[in-house]
Backbone as JSON, one array per atom type, in Angstrom:
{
  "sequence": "XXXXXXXXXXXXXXXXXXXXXXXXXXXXXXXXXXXXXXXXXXXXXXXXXXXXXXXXXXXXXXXXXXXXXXXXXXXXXXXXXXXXXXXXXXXXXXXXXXXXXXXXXXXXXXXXXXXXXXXXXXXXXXXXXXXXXXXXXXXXXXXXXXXXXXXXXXXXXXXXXXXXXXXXXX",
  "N": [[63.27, -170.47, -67.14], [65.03, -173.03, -68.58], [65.5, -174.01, -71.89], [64.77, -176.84, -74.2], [67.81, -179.13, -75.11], [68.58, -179.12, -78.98], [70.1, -180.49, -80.04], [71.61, -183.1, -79.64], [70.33, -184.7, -80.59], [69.15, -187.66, -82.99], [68.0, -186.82, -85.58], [68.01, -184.73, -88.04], [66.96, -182.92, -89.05], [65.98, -181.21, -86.25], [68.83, -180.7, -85.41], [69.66, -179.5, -86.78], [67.93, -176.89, -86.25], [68.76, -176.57, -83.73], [70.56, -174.83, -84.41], [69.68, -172.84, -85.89], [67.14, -172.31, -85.33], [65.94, -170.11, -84.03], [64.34, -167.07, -84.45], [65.47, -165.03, -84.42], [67.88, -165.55, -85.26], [67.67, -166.45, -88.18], [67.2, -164.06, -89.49], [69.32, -162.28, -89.02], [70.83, -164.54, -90.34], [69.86, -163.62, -92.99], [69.62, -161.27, -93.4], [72.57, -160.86, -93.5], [73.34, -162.69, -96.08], [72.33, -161.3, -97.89], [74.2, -158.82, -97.17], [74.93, -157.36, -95.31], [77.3, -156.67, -93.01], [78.11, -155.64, -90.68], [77.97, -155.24, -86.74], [76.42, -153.08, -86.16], [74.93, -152.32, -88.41], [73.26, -154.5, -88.75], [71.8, -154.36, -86.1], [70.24, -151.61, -86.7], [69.15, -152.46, -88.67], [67.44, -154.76, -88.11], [66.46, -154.3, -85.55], [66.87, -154.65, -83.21], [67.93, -155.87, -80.01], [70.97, -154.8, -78.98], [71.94, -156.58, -76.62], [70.63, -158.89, -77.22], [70.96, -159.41, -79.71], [73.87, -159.87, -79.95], [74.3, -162.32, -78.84], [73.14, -163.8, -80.47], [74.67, -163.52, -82.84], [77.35, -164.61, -81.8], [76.37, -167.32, -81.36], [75.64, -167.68, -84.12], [78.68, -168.03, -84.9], [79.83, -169.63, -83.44], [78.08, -171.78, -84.19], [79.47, -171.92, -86.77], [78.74, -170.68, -89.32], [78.66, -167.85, -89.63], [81.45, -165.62, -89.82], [84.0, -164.26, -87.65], [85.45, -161.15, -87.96], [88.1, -159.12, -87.71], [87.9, -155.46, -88.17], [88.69, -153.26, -87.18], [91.32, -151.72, -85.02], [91.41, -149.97, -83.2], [88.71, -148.41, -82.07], [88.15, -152.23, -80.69], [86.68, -153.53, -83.74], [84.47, -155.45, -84.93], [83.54, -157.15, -87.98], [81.01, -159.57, -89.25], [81.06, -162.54, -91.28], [79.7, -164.54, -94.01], [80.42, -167.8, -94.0], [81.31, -170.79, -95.89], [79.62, -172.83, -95.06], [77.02, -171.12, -94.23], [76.78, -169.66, -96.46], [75.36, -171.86, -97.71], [72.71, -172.02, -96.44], [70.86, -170.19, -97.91], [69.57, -171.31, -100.3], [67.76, -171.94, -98.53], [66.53, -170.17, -97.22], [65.35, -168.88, -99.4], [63.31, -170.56, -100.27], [61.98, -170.32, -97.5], [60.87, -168.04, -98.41], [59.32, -167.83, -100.72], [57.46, -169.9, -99.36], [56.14, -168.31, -97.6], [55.69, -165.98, -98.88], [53.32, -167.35, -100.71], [51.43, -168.42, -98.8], [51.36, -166.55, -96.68], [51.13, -163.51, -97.4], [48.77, -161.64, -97.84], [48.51, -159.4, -98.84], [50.14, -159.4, -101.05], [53.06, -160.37, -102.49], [56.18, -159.12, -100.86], [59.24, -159.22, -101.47], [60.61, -160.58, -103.78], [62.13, -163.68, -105.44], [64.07, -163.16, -108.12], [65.22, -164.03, -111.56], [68.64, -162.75, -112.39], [69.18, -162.46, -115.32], [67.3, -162.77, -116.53], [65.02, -161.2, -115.04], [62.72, -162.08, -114.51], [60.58, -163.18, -112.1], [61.19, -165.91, -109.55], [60.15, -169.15, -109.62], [61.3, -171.05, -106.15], [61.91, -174.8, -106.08], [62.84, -178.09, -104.73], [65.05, -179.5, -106.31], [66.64, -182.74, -106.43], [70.1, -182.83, -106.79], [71.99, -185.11, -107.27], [70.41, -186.34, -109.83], [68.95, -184.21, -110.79], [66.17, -184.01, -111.09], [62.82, -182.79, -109.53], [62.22, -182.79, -105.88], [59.54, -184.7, -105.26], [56.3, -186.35, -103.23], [55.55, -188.14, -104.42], [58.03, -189.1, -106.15], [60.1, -189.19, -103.94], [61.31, -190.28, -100.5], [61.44, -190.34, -97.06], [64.63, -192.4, -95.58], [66.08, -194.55, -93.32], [69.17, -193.56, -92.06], [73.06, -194.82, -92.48], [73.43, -194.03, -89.67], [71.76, -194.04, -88.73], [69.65, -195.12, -85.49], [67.72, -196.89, -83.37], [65.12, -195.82, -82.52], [64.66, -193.97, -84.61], [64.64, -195.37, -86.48], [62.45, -197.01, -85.92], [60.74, -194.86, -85.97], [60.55, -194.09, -88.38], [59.55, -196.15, -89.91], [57.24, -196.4, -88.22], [56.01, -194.37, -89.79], [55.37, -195.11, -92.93], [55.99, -193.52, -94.78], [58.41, -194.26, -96.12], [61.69, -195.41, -97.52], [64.31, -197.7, -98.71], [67.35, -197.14, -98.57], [69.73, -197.11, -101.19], [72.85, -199.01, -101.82], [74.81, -197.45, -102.72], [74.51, -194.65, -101.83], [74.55, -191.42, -101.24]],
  "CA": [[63.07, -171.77, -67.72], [65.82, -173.55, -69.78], [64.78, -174.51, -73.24], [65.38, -177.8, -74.32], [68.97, -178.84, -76.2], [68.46, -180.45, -79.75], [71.85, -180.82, -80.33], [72.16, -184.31, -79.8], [69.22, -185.38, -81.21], [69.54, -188.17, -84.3], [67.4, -185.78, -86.38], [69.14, -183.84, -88.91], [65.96, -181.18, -88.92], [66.3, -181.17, -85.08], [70.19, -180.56, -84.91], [69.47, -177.87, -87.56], [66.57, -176.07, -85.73], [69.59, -176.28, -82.66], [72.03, -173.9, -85.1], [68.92, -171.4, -86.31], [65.7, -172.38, -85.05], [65.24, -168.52, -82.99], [63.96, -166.34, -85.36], [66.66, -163.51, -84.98], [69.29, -166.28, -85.99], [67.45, -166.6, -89.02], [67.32, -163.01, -89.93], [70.6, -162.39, -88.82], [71.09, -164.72, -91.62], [69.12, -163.26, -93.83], [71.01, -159.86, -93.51], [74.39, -161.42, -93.63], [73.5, -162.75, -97.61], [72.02, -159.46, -97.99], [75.47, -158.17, -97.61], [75.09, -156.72, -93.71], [78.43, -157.22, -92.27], [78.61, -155.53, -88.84], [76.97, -155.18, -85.56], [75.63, -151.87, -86.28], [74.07, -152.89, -89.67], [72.6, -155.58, -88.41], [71.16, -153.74, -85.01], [69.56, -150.94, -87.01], [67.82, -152.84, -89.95], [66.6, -155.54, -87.55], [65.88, -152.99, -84.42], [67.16, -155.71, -82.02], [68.4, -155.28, -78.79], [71.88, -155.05, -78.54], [72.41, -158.08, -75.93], [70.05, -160.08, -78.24], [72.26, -159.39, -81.04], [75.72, -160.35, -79.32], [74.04, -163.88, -78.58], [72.9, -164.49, -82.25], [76.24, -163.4, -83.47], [78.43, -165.51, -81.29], [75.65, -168.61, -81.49], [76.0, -168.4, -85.59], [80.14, -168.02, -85.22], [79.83, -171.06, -82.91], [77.9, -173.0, -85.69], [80.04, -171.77, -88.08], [77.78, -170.26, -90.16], [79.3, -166.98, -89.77], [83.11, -165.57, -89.2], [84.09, -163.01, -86.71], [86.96, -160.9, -88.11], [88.37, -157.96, -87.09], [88.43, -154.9, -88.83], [89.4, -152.54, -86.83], [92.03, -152.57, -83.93], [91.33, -149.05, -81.95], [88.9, -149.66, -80.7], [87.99, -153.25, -81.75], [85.54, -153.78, -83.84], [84.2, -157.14, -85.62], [82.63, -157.61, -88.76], [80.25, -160.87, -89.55], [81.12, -162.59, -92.44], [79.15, -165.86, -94.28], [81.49, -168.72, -94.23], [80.46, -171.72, -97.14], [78.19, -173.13, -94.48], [76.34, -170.3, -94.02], [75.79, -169.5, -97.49], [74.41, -173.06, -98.16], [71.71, -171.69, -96.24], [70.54, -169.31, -99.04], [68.27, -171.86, -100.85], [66.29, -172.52, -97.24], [65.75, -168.24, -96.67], [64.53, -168.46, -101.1], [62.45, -171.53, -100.04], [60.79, -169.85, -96.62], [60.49, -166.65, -98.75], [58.18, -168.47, -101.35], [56.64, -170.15, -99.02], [55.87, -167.03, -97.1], [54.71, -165.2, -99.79], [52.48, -168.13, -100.8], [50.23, -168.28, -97.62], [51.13, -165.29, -95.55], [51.39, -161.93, -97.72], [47.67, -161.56, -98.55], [48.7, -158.12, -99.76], [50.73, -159.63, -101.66], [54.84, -160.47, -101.94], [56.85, -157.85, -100.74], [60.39, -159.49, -101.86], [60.44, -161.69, -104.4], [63.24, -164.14, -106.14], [64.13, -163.17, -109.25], [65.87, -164.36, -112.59], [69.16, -162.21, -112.89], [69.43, -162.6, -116.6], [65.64, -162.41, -117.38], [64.72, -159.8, -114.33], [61.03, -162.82, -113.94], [60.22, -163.78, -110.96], [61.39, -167.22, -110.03], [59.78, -170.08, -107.83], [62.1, -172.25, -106.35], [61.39, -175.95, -106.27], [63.8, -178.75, -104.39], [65.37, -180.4, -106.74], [68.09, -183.86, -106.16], [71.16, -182.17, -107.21], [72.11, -185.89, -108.05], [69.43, -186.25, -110.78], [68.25, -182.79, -111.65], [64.79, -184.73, -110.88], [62.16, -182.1, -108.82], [61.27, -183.53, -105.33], [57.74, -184.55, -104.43], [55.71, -186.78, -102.55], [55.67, -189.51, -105.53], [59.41, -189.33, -106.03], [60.82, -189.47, -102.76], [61.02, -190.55, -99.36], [62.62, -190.85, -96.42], [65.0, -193.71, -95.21], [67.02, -194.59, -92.1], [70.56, -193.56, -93.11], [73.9, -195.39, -91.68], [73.87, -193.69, -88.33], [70.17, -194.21, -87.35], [69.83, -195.63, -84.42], [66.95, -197.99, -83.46], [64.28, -195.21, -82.62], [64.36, -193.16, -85.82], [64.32, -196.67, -87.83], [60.91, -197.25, -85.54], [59.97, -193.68, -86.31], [60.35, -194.01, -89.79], [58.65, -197.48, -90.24], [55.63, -196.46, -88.22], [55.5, -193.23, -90.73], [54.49, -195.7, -93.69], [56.75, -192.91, -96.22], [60.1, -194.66, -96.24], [62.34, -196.31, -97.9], [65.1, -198.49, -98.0], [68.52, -196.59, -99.48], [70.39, -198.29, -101.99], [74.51, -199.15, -100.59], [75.47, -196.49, -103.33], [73.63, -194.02, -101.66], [75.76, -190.93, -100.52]],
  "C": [[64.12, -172.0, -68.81], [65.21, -174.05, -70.98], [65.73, -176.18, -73.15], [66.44, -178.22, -75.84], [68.26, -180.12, -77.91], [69.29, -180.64, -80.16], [72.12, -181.7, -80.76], [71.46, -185.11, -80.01], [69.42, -185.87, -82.79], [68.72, -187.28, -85.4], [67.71, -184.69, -86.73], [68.36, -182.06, -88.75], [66.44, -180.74, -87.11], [67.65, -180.57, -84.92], [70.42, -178.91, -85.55], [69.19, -176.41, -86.54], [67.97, -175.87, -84.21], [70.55, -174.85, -82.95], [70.95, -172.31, -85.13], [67.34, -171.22, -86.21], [65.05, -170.99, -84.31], [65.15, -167.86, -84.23], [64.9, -165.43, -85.91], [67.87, -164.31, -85.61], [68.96, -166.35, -87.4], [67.04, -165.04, -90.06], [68.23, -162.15, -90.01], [71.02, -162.58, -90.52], [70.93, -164.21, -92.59], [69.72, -161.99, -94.35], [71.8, -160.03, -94.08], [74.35, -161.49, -95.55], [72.83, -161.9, -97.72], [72.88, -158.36, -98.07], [75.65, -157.51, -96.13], [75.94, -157.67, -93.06], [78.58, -156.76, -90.69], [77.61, -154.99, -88.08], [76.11, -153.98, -85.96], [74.52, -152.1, -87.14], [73.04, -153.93, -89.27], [71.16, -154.83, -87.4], [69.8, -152.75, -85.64], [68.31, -151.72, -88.22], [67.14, -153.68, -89.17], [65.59, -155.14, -86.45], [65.61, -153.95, -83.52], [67.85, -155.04, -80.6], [69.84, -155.35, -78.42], [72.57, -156.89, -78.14], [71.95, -159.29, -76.81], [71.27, -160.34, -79.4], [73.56, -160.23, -81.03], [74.97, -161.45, -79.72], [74.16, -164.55, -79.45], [74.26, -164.76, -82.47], [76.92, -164.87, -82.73], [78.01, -167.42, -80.99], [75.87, -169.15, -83.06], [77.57, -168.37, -85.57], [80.41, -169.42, -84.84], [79.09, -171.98, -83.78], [78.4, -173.19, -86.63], [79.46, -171.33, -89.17], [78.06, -168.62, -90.44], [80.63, -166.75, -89.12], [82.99, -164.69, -88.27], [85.53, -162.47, -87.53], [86.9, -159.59, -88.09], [88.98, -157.06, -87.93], [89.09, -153.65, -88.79], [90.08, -152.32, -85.47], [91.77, -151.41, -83.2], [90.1, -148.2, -82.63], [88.48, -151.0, -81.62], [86.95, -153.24, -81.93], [86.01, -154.65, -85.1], [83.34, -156.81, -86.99], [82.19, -159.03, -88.94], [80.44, -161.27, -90.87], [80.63, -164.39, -92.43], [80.1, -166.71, -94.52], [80.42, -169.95, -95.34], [79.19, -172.37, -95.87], [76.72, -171.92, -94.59], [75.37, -169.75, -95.63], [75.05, -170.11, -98.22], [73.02, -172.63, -97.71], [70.74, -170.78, -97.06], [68.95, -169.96, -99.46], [67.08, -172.11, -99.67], [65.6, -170.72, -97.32], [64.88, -168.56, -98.12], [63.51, -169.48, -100.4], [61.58, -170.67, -98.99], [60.53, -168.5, -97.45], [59.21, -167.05, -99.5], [57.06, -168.33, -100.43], [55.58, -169.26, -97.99], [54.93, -166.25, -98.0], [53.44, -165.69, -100.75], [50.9, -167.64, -99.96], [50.67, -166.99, -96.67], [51.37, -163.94, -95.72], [49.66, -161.79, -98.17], [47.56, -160.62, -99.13], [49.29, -158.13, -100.9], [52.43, -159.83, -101.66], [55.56, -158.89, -102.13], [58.42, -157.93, -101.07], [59.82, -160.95, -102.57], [62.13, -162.13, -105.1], [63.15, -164.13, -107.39], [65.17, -163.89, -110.28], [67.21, -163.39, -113.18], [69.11, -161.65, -114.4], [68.05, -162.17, -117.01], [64.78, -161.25, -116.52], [63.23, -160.59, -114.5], [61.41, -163.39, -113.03], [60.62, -165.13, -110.98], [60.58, -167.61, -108.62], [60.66, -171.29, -107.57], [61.53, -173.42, -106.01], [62.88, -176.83, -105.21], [63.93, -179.78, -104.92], [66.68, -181.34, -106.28], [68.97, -182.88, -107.25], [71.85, -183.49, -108.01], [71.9, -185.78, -109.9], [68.62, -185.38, -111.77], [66.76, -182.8, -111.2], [64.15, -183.69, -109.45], [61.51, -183.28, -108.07], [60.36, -183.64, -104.95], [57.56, -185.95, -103.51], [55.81, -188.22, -103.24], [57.07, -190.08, -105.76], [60.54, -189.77, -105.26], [60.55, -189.58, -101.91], [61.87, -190.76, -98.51], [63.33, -192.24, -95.89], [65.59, -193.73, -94.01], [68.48, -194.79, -92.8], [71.25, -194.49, -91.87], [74.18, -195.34, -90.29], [72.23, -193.77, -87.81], [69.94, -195.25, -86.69], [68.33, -196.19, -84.1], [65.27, -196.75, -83.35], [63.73, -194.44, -83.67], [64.02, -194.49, -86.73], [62.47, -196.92, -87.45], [60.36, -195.96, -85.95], [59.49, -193.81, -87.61], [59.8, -194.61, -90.68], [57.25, -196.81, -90.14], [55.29, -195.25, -89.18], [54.56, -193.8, -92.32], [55.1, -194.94, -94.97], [58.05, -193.52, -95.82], [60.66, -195.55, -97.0], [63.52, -197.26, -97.7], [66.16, -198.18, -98.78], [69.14, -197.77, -99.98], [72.05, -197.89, -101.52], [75.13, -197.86, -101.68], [74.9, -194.62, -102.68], [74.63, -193.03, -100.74], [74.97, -190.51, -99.04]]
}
């Protein structure tokens, strides 16, 4: 059974969930800013299967989210390295880690985000980078940006949270 593509779907979450929606892509990741550069590293801490592995790899190189570069020429072998896309992803792994350790450690958190400088625990929050301003439910909402196309505008109407961006609006 083929899965279905979200590639080309106007939905930004959707196009996402196309790049790292399989679990091992997202642990992959998770490695990678962790500092695990090559196949091996990867293979053993995750205790993947080889072929699985390749796929990831050459699915995040093709998103761009990681590099391929070669570090050694006999025989060849590749290391994985985070390109700036990739490490934008950072704040989503701190975010599902929270929210992870929220509702699904009942033992309690087994990695937590901490405060370099102060060595306390931190919780992250998603704040507008604009504004500084922490987002919630009261604050914000979504809108139909420049490229949405007549179904997401109906999506987003019948949702009843939306707004209507202002022309300065990046």
């Amino acid at each position: 059974m083929q899965r279905k593509s979200f590639g080309n779907m106007e939905c930004p979450i959707a196009r996402s969930l196309e790049r790292v929606g399989e679990w091992w892509s997202i642990l992959v990741l998770r490695d990678a800013i962790y500092g695990l550069t090559r196949f091996d590293q990867f293979q053993k801490n995750l205790n993947i299967a080889p072929n699985i592995l390749t796929r990831r790899l050459a699915a995040l190189v093709e998103a761009g989210l990681l590099e391929r570069r070669l570090y050694c020429e006999k025989p060849p072998r590749y290391e994985y390295i985070l390109t700036p896309r990739g490490r934008d992803f950072r704040p989503i792994l701190f975010s599902l880690q929270a929210w992870g350790n929220r509702y699904f450690a009942p033992e309690g958190a087994s990695v937590v985000l901490i405060d370099k400088s102060t060595g306390k625990a931190a919780d992250p929050i998603l704040v507008d980078r604009l504004t500084g301003k922490p987002i919630t439910d009261a604050t914000h909402a979504n809108a139909a940006g420049p490229a949405a196309g007549p179904r997401v505008q109906k999506r987003l109407a019948k949702s009843g949270k939306i707004a209507t961006p202002s022309q300065d609006a990046p």
